[in-house]
Backbone as ProteinMPNN parsed JSONL, in Angstrom:
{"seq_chain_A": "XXXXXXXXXXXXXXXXXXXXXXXXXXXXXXXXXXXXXXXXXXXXXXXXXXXXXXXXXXXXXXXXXXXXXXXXXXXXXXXXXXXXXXXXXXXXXXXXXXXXXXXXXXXXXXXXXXXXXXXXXXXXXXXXXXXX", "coords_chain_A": {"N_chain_A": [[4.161, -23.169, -5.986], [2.204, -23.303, -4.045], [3.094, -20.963, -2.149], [2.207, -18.761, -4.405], [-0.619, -19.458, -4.327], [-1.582, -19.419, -1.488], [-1.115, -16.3, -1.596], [-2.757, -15.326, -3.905], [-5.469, -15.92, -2.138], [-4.89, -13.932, 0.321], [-4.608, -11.94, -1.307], [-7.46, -11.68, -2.179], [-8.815, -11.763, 0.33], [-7.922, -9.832, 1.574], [-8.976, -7.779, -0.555], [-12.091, -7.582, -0.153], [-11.837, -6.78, 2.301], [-11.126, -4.102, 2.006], [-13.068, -3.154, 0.165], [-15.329, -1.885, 0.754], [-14.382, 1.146, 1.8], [-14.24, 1.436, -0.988], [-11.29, 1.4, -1.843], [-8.732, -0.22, -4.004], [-6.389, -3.083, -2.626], [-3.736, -2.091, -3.918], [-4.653, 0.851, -4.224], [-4.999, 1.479, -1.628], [-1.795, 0.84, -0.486], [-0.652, 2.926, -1.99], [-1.73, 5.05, -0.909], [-0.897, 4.442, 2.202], [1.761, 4.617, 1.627], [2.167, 7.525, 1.184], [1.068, 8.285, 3.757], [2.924, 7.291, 5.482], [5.135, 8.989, 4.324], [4.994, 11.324, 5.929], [3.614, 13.727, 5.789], [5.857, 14.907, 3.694], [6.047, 15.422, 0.566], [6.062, 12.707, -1.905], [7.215, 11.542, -4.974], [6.159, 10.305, -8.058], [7.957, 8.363, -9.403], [9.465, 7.194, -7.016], [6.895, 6.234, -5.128], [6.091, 4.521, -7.147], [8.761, 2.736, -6.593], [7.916, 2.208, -3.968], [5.892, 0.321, -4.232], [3.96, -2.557, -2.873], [3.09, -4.623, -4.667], [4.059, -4.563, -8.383], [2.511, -1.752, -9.984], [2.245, -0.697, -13.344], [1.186, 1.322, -14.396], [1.615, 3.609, -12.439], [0.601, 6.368, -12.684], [-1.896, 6.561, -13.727], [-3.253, 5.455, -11.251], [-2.839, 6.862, -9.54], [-4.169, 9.163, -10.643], [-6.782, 8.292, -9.976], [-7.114, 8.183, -7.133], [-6.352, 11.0, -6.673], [-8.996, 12.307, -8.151], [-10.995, 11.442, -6.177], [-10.201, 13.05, -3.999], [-8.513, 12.218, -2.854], [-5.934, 12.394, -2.89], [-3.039, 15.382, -3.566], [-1.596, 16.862, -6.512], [1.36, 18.633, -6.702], [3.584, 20.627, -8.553], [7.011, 21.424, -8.314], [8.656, 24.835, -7.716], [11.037, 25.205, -8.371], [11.934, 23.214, -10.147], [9.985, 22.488, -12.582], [8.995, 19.781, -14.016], [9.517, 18.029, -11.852], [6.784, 16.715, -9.816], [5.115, 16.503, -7.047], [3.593, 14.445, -4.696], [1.119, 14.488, -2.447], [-0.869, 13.484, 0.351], [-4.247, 14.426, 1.373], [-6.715, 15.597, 3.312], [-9.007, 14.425, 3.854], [-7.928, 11.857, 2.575], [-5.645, 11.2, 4.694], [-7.623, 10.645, 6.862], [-9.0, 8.84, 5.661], [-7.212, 6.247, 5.441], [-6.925, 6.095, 7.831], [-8.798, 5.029, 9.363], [-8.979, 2.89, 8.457], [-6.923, 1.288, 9.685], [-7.22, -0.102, 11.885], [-8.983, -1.938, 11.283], [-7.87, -3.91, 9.53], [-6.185, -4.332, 11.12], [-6.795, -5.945, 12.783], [-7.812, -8.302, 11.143], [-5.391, -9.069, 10.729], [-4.305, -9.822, 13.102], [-5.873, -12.251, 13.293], [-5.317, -13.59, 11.012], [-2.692, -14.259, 11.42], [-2.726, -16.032, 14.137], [-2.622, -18.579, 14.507], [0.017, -18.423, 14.321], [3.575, -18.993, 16.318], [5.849, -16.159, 17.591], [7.896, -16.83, 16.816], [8.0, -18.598, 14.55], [6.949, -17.028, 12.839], [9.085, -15.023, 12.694], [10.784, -17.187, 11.613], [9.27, -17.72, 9.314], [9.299, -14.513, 7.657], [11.941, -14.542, 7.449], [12.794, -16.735, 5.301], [11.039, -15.886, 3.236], [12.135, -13.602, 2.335], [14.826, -14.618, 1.724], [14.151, -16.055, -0.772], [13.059, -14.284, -2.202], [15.107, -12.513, -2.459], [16.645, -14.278, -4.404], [15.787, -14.759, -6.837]], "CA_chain_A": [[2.777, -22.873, -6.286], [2.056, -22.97, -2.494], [3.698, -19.428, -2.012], [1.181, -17.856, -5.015], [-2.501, -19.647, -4.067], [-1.72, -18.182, -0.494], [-0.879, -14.866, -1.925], [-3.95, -14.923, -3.985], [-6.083, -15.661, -1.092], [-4.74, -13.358, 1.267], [-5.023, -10.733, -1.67], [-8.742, -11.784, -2.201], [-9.388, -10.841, 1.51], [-7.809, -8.031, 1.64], [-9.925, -7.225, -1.461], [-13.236, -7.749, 0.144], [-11.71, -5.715, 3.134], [-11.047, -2.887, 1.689], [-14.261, -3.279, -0.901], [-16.572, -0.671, 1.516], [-13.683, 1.851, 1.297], [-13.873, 1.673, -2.194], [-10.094, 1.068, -2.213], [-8.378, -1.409, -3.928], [-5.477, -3.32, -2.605], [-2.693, -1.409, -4.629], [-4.813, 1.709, -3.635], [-4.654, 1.239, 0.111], [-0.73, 0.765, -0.435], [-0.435, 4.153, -1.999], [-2.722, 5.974, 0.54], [0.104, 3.771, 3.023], [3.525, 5.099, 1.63], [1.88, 8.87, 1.613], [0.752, 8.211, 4.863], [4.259, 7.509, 5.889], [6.199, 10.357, 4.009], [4.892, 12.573, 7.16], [3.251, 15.36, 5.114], [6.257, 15.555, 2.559], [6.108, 15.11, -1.206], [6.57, 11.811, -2.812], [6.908, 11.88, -6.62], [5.671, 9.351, -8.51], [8.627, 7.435, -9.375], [9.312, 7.05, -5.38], [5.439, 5.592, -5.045], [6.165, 3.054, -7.688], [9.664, 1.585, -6.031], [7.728, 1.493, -2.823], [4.311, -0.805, -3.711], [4.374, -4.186, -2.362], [3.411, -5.033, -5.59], [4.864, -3.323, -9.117], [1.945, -1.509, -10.902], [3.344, -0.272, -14.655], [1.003, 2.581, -14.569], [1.252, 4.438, -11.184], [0.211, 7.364, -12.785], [-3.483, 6.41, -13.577], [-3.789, 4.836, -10.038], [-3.02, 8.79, -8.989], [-5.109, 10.129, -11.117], [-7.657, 7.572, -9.492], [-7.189, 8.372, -5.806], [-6.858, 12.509, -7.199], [-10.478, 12.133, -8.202], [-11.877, 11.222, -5.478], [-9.385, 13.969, -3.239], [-7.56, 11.437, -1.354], [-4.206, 13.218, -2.577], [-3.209, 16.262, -4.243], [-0.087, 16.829, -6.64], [1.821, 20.155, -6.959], [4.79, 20.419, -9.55], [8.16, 22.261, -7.736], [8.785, 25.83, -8.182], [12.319, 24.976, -8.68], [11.913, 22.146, -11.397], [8.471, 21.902, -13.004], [9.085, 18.485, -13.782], [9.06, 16.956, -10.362], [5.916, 16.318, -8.948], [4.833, 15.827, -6.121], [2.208, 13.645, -4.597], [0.505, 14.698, -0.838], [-2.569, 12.919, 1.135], [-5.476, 15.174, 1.839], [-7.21, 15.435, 5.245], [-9.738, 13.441, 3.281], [-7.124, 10.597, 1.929], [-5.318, 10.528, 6.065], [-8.686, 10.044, 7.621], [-9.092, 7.105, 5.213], [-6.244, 5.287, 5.573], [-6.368, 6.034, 9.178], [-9.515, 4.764, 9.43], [-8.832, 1.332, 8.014], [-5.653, 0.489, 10.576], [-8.318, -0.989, 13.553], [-10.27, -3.427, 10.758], [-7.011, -4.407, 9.109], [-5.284, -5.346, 12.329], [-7.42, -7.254, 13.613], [-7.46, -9.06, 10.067], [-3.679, -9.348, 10.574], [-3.941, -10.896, 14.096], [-6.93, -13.157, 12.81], [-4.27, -14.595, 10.068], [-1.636, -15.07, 12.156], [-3.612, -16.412, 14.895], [-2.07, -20.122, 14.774], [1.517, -18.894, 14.107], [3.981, -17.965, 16.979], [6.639, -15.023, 17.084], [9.314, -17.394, 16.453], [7.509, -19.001, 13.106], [6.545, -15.95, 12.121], [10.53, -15.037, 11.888], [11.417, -17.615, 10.244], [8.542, -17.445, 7.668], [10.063, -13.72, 7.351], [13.309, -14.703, 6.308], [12.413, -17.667, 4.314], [10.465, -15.347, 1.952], [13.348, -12.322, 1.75], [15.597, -15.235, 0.818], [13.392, -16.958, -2.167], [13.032, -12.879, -2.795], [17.285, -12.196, -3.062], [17.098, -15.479, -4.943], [15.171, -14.075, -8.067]], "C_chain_A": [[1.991, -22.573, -5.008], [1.885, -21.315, -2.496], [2.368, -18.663, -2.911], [-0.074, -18.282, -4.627], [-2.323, -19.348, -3.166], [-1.775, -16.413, -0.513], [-1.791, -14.628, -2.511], [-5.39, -14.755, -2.814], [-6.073, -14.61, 0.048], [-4.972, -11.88, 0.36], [-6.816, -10.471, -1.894], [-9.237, -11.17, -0.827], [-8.972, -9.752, 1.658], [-8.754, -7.287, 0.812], [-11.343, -6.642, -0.796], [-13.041, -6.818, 1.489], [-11.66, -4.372, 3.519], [-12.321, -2.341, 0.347], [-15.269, -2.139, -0.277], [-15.814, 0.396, 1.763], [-13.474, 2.18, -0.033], [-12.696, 2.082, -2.509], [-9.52, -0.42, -2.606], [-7.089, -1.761, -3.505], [-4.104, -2.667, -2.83], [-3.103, 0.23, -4.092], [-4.263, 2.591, -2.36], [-2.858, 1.502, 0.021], [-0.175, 2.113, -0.647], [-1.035, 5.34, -1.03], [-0.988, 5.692, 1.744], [1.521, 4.802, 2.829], [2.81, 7.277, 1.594], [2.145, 9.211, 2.995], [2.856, 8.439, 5.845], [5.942, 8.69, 5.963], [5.734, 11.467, 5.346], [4.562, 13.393, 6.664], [4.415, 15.541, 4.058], [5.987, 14.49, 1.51], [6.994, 14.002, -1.29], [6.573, 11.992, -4.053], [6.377, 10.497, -6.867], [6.732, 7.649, -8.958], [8.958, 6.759, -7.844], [8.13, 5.973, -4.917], [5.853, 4.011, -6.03], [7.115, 1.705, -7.363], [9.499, 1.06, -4.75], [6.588, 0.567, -2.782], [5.353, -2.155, -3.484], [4.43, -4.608, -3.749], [3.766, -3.827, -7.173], [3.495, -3.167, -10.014], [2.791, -0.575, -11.654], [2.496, 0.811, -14.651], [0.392, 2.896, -13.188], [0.527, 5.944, -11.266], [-1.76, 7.841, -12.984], [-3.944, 6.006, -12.428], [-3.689, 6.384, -9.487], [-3.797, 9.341, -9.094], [-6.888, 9.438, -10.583], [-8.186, 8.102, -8.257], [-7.361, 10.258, -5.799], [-8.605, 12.444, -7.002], [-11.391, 12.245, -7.165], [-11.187, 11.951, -3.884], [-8.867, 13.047, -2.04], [-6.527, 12.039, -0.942], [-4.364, 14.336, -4.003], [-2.003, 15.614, -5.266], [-0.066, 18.24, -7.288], [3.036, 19.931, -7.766], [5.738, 22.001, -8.633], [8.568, 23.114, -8.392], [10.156, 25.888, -8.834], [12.428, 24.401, -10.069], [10.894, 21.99, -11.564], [8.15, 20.561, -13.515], [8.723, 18.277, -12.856], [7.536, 17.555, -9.955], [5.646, 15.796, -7.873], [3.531, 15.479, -5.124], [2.098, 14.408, -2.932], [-1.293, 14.116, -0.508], [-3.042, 14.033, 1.756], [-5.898, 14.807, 3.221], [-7.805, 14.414, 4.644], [-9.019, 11.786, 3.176], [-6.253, 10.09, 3.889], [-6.813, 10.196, 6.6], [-8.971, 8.741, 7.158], [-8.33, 5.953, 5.834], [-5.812, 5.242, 7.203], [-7.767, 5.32, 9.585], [-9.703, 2.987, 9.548], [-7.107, 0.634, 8.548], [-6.359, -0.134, 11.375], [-8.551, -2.392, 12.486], [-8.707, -4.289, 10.1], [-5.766, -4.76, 10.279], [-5.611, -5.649, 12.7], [-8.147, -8.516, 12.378], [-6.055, -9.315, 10.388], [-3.421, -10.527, 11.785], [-4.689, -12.026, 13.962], [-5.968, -13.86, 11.567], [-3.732, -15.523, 10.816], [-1.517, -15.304, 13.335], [-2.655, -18.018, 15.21], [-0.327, -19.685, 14.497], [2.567, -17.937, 15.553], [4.939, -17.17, 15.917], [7.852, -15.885, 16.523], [9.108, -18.384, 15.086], [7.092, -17.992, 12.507], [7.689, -15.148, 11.61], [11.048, -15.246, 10.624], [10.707, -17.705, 8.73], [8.919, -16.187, 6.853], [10.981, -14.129, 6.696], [13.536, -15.667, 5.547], [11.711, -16.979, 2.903], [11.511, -14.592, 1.265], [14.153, -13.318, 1.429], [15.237, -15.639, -0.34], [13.554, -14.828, -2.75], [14.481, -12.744, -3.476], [17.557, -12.939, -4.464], [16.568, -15.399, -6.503], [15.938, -13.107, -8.366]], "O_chain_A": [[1.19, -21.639, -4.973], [0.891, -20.636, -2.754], [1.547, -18.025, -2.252], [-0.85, -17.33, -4.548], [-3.003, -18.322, -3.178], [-2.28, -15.599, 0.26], [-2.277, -13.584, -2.076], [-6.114, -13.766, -2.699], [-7.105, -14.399, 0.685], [-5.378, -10.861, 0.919], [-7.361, -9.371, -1.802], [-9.98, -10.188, -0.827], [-9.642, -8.741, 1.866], [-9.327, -6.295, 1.263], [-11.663, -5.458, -0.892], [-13.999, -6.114, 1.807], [-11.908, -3.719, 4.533], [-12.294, -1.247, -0.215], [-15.996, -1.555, -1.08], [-16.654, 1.201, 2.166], [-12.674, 3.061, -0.348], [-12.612, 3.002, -3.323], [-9.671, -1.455, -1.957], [-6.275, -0.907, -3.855], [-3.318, -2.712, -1.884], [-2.2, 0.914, -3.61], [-3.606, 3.608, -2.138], [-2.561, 2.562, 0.571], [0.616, 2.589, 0.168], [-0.504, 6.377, -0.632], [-0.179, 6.591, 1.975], [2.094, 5.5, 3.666], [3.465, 8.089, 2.248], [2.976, 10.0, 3.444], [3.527, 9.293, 6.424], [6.897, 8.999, 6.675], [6.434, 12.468, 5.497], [5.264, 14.353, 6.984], [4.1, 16.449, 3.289], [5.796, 13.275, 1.543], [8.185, 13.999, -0.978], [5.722, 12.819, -4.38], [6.191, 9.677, -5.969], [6.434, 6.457, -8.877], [8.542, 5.609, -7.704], [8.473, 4.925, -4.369], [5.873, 2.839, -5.654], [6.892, 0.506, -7.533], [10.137, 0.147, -4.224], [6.214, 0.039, -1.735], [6.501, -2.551, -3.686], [5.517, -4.954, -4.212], [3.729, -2.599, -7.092], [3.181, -4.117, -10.731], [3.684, 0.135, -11.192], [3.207, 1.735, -15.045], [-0.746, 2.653, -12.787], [0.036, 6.56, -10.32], [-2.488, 8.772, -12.638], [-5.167, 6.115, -12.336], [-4.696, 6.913, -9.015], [-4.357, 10.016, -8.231], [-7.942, 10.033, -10.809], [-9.361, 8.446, -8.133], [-8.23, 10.82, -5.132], [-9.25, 12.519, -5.956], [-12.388, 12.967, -7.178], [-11.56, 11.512, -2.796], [-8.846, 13.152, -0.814], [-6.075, 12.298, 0.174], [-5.152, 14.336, -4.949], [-1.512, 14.491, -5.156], [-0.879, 18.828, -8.002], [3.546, 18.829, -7.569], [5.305, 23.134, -8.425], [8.938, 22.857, -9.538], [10.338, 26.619, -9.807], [12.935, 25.017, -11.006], [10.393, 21.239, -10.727], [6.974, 20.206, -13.435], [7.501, 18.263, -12.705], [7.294, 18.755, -9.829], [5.911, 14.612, -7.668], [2.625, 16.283, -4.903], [3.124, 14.817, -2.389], [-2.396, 14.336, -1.007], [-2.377, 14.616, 2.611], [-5.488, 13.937, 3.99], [-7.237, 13.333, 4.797], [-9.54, 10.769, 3.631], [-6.278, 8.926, 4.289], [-6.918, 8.973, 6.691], [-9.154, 7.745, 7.858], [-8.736, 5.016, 6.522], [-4.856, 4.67, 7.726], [-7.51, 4.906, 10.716], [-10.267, 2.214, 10.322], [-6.396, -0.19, 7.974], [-5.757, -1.181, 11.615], [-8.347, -3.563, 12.805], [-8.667, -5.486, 10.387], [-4.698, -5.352, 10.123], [-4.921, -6.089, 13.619], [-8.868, -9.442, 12.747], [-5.847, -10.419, 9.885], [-2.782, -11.577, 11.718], [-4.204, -12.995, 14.546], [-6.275, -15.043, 11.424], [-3.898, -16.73, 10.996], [-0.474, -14.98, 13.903], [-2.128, -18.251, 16.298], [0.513, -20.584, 14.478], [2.452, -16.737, 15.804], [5.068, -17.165, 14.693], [8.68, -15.381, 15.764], [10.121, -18.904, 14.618], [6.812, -18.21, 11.328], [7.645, -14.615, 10.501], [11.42, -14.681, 9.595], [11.172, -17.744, 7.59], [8.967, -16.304, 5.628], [10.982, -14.141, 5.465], [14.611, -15.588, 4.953], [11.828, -17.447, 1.771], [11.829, -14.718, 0.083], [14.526, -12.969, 0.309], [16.155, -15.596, -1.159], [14.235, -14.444, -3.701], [14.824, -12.845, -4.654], [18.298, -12.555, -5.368], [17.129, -16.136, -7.313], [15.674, -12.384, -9.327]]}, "name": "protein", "num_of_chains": 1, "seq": "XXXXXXXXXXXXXXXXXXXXXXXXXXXXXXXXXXXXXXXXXXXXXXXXXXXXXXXXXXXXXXXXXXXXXXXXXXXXXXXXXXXXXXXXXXXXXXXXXXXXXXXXXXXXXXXXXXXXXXXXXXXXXXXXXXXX"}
């Protein structure tokens, strides 16, 4: 029970962190794995096996961040099926925007823990993780 009232708390601040971005949490994450593809196309299934956490409809959180031109999506000339997702100048400036305030939230956490508790709290979680 430990493990989840930290995880709510730490999602509550993040909340309130990302609250003047008018992103939420799960948002931010998708902005994140865009961010990372380097300019190419994620699809949507892709986006959903990479959140931290598992939202069941990734497709309305798209059509969320769409809206408001964070990211585009184009369907492949090849296969009109696949879709694929891309961050806007609009959607990188965001999420590039909010790396300064959110790392210095990150070092403000883990402020009391060294590098060598901060390890093992690492691989203490990915094991309880395997272990499910």
């Amino acid at each position: 029970m430990n493990i989840l009232r930290t995880a709510d708390v730490m999602t509550q601040r993040l909340t309130d962190l990302l609250k003047p971005s008018g992103l939420s949490p799960t948002q931010y994450n998708v902005l994140r794995i865009l961010r990372g593809a380097a300019g190419k196309g994620v699809c949507c299934g892709e986006i959903g096996e990479r959140m931290i956490t598992r939202d069941p409809d990734v497709t309305r959180l798209i059509d969320r961040l769409e809206k408001r031109n964070l990211l585009t999506r184009s369907r492949s000339k090849e296969d009109r099926r696949f879709v694929s997702i891309h961050l806007t100048p609009e959607g990188l400036e965001l999420v590039n925007q909010l790396d300064e305030p959110l790392e210095k939230w990150n070092r403000k956490l883990m402020q009391n823990i060294s590098s060598g508790e901060m390890k093992v709290l690492i691989e203490l979680l990915e094991q309880l993780r395997e272990g499910m």
